[in-house]
N, C-alpha and C positions, 0 to 999 in steps of 0.2 A: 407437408411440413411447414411449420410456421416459419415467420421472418427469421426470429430468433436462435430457433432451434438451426436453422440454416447455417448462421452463422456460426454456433455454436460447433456444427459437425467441422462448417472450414477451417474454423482455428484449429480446432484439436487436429487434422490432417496438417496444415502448418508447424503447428507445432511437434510433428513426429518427424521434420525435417533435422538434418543434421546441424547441431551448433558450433555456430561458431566459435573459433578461441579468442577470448577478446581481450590476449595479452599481447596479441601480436596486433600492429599497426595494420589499419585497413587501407589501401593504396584504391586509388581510383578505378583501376581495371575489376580488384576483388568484387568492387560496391558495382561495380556495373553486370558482372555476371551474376552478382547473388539477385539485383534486381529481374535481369532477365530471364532467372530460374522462377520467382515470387510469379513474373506476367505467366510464364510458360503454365506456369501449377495452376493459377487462375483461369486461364483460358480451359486447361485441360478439364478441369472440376466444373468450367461453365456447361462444355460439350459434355460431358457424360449425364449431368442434370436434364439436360434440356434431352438425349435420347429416350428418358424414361419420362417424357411427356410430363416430371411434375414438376416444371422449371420454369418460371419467365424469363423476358430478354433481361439478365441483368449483367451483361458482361463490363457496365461501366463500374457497378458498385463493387466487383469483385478485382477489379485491377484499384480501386481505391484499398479496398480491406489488403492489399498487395503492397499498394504504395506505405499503407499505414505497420505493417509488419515491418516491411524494410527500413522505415521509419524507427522504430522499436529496436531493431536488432543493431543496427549505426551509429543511432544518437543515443537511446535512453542508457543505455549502460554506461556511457559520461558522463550522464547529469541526473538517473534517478539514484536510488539508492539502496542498498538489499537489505536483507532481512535485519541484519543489525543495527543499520545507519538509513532508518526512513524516516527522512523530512528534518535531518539534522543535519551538523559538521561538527558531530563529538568527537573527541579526542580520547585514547586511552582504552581500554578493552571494558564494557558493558558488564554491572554485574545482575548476578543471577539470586533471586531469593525464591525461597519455597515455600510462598504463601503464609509468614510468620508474622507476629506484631501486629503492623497495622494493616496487613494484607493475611486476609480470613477468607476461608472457601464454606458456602453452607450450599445446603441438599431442600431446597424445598418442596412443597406439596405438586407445582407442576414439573418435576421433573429437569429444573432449572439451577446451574452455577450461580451463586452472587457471590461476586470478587468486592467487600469494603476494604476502602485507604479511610482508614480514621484520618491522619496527618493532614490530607488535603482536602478531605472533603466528598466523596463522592461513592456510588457503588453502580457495577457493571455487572448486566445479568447475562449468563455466559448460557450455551444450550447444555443440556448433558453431558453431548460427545465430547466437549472440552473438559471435563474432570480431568483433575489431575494436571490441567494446569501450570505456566511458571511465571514469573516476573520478572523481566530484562529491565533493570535501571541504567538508562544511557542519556545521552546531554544533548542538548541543544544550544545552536551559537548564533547572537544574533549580531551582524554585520552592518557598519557602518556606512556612511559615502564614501569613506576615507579607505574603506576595505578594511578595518579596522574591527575585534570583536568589540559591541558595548552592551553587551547583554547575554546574558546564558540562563539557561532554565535545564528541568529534567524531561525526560521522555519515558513515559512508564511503556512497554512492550507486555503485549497479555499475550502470551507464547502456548500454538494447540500441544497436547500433550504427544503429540506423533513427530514432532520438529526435531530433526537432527542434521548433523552437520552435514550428512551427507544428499541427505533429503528435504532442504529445507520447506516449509511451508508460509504462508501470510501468518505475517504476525498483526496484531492489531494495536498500533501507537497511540497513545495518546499524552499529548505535550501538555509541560504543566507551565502558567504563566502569572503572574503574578498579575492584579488589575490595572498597575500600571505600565509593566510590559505590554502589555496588550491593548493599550490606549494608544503608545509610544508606535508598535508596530501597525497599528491602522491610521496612523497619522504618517507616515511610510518614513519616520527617524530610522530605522534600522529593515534588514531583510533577512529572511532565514534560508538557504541554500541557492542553488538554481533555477530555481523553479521562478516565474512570470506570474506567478499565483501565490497567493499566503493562504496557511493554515485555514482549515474551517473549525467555527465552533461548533462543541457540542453538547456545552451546557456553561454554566458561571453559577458561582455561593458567592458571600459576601469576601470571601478573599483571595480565590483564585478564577480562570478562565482554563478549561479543559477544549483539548483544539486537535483534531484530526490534520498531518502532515498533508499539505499537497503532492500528488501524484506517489501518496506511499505503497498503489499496489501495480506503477508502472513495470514492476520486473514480472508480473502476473504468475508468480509463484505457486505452486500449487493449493487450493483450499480460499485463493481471493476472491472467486463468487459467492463463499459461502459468508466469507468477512465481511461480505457487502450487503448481503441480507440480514446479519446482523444487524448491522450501523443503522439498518433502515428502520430498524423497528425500537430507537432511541433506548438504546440500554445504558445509555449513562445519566444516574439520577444524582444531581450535586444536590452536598447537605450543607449548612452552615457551618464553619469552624469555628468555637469554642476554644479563645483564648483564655 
């Protein structure tokens, strides 16, 4: 079994661990047992690998992928952000459009979605399985030294057509900023969430800057491998706007 796939199998066991409720306040003792359940799992999952002889010594990497879950489960649910608020601090409930106007769904010859925004500029090739498709319009706030908002933009959400409330999956954000926002924010005048990291771009036309949220797929919600193979293979092509 590869590296990869290794890890792959440990999370998915991790992750069929029971979740926690994270409306209730976490007290020292809680965070100290969930940790020593995370080493226990780890150690446990090390010794059954290594009986079936296809195992190296890696009991140090497997209490880190331990320390790093518990990590995940403490922190990031205070400072990442779900499915509706990734890589923002919008305010007001996200609206939903169905692919009308300036947002057009076509069928091409490989089998491929392309999502164009006339408005801003740009088109996103989606695979198949995403037909059908939605569009989440929600905000973005960018914050001062003062703590103060002095900037806000939008955040388009390209939402799989299997997403619901109850199951949610990765949605795929992409922040819209204007050329001088985006001068302002890598000159570090303002910041956008909690995050120690800003935005990554993922393309720029002559009037806007299109930018992937930092840590937007930290809640690892179902279908974010496959959003990440997306992103990899640069499906967002900006066009000039034509004012």
């Amino acid at each position: 079994m590869k590296k990869n796939e290794e890890f792959y199998d440990l999370e998915r066991k991790i992750r069929s661990l029971p979740e926690p409720n994270y409306d209730k306040k976490f007290t020292k003792e809680t965070q100290d047992i969930i940790h020593e359940n995370l080493i226990q799992f780890a150690r446990s999952y090390d010794k059954k690998k290594k009986r079936t002889g296809k195992m190296k010594k890696i009991s140090l990497g497997l209490a880190s992928i331990a320390a790093f879950v518990l990590f995940a489960i403490l922190i990031i649910p205070t400072i990442s952000l779900d499915s509706n608020q990734q890589g923002q601090q919008g305010k007001g409930e996200p609206t939903v459009d169905s692919n009308n106007d300036n947002e057009e769904i076509d069928q091409n010859e490989s089998e491929e979605n392309l999502y164009e925004n006339a408005e801003y500029g740009f088109t996103f090739t989606l695979p198949e399985s995403w037909e059908g498709y939605q569009i989440v319009s929600d905000s973005w706030e960018g914050i001062g030294a003062d703590q103060q908002q002095i900037e806000n933009g939008q955040i388009l959400l390209i939402r799989h057509p299997e997403w619901t409330e109850d199951k949610r999956r990765q949605d795929i954000p992409i922040m819209i900023f204007t050329l001088k926002q985006w001068s302002s924010l890598e000159k570090g005048e303002f910041h956008i969430g909690a995050a120690p990291i800003g935005p990554t771009i993922l393309g720029q036309n002559n009037e806007y800057v299109f930018a992937l949220p930092a840590r937007y797929n930290f809640a690892f919600l179902e279908g974010y491998e496959e959003v990440e193979t997306i992103l990899q293979n640069n499906p967002l092509q900006p066009k000039n706007v034509v004012k």
